[in-house]
N, C-alpha and C positions, 0 to 999 in steps of 0.2 A: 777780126770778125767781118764775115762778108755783109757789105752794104744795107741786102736788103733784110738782113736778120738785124742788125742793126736798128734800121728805119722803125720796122716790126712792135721789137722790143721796147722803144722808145714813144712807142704808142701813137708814134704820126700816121700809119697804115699798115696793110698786114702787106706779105711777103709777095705776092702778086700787085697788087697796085703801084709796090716799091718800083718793080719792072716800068709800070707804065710813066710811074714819075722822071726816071732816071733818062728813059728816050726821048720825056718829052723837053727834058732841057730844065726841070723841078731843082734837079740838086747841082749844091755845089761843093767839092772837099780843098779845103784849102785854099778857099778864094778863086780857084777853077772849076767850072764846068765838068760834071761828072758824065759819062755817058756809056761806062761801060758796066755793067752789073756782075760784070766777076771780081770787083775791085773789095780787099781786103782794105777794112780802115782798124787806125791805133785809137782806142776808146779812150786811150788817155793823154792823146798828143793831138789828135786829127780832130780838126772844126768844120763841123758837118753843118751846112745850112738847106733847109727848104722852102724855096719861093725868099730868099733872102732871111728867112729867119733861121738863129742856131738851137739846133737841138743836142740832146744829148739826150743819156739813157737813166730814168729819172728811178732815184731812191724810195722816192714816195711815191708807193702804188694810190690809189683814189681807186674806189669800188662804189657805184651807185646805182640803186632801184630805181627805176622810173615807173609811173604806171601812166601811160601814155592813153590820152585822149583819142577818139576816132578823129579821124581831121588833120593830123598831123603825119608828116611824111620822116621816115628812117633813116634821115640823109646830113650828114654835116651840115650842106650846102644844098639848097636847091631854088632859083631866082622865081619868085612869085609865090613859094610855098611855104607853108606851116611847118617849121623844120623840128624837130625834140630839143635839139640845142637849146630852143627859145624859151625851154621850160626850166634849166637848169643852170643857179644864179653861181657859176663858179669863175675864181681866174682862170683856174688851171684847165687844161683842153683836156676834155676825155670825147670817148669816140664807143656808138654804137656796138655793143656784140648781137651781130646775128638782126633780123628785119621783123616787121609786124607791118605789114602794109595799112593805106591809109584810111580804110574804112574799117582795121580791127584795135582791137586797145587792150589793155597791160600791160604785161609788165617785161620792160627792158634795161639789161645792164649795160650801164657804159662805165667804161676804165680808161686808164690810160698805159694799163699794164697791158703792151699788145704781145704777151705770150700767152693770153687767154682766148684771144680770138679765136683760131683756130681751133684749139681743144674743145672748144663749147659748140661751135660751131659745125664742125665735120662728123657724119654720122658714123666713122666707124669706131667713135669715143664711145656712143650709146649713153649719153647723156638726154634726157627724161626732159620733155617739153609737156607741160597739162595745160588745157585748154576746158574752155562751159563755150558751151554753142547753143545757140538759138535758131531754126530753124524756120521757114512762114508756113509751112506744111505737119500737120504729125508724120512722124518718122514709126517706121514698121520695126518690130525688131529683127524681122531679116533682113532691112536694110543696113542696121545696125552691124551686126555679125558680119553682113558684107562686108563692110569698110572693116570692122576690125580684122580679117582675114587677112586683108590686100586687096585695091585696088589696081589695076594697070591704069597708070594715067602717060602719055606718049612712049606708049609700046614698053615703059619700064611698071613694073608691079611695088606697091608701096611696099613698107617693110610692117609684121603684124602691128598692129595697136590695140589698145587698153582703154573698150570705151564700157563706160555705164550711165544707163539710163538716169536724168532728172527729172524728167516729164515729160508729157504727151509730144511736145516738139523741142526738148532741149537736152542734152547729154554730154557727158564729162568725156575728154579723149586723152590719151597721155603716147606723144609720138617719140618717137628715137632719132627722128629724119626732120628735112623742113625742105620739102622739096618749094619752087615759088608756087605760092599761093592753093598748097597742097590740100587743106583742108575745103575751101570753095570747091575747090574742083571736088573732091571726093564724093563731096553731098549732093552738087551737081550732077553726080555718074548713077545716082541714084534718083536722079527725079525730083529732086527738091534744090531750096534754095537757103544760104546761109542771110540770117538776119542778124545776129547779133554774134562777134565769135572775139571771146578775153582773154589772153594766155594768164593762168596765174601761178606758174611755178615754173623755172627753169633750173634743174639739178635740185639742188637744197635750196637753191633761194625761194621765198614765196614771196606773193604780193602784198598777203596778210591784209589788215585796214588801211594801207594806204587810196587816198584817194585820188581820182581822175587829174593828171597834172602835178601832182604831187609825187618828189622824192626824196630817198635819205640814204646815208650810207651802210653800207653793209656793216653789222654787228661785228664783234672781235668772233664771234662764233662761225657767222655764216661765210667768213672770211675764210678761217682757218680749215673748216671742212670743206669748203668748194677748190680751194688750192689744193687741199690734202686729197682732194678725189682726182685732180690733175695731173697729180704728182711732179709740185712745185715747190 
């Protein structure tokens, strides 16, 4: 298995960061210093370490909801900040799918099964992101229809979306795509300004009651069908 499908799998990062671990001197195979990213390892002979610790490619998937507080940042690691980790009392390491920057809140999965990252994550899976947005201005509903058409935000055009009205300044959007910080900008391209904005469904998964800071793990249900829509 090449290196960084390995790394992946194993749920330490996904298949590009493996790149940047491996140059920057992160892994070692066999008590040496790995540094080349075409290197085949034996998943059942070869002892892969990162940053001195060993991994390997774990049997026990872990699947978690979070619904994430404004205030807190989408990052394993970050020195001085509010990290999601800090909310989630587990041994085992699971790691973010996919961002919610840190003025919005909901709901985020993290795993340690990192053959989910990418399939949740890239839009040409067309996996269903829903969002409630609050708004400081009322919203027109040609403004509405705008964004649900397509946006061009830097010279690229969004992909349609799925919005319906909640009130005078709040409305439900359900995207395909996550470009950064895609939603601000949209309602910005329109003249208004995002106040409040909560993802609460990604695929099959919903937020449901869970509350602010508060998570649990995936049902034997939402499990089986978010895999089965993967095709895993």
């Amino acid at each position: 298995m090449r290196i960084q499908k390995f790394l992946s799998h194993a749920g330490v990062c996904s298949r590009r960061e493996g790149e940047k671990y491996i140059k920057n001197g992160f892994i070692t195979l066999n008590g040496e210093k790995l540094l080349n990213p075409a290197t085949n390892i034996d998943t059942d002979n070869d002892i892969v370490c990162v940053k001195g610790v060993h991994v390997n490619i774990n049997e026990k998937f872990l699947y978690v909801v979070l619904n994430k507080p404004t205030g807190y940042v989408t990052t394993c690691k970050q020195a001085g900040k509010k990290i999601i980790l800090d909310l989630i009392d587990l041994k085992e390491r699971v790691y973010p799918v996919g961002r919610l920057d840190k003025n919005s809140s909901g709901l985020i999965i993290l795993t340690n099964d990192g053959r989910i990252h990418h399939r949740l994550s890239h839009p040409s899976f067309d996996h269903e992101k829903e969002y409630v947005v609050t708004v400081l201005r009322p919203i027109s509903d040609r403004n509405l229809k705008k964004m649900a058409s397509g946006i061009v935000l830097s010279e690229i055009k969004t992909r349609k979306a799925k919005i319906k009205r909640l009130g005078e300044s709040s409305f439900n959007i359900i995207l395909k795509e996550g470009k950064k910080r895609q939603i601000r900008r949209m309602v910005k391209s329109v003249g208004n300004k995002v106040d409040e904005l909560t993802r609460i469904r990604v695929a099959n998964i919903k937020i449901q009651n869970l509350k602010p800071g508060m998570w649990r793990f995936f049902n034997k249900f939402e499990q089986k069908n978010l895999l089965d829509q993967l095709g895993l």
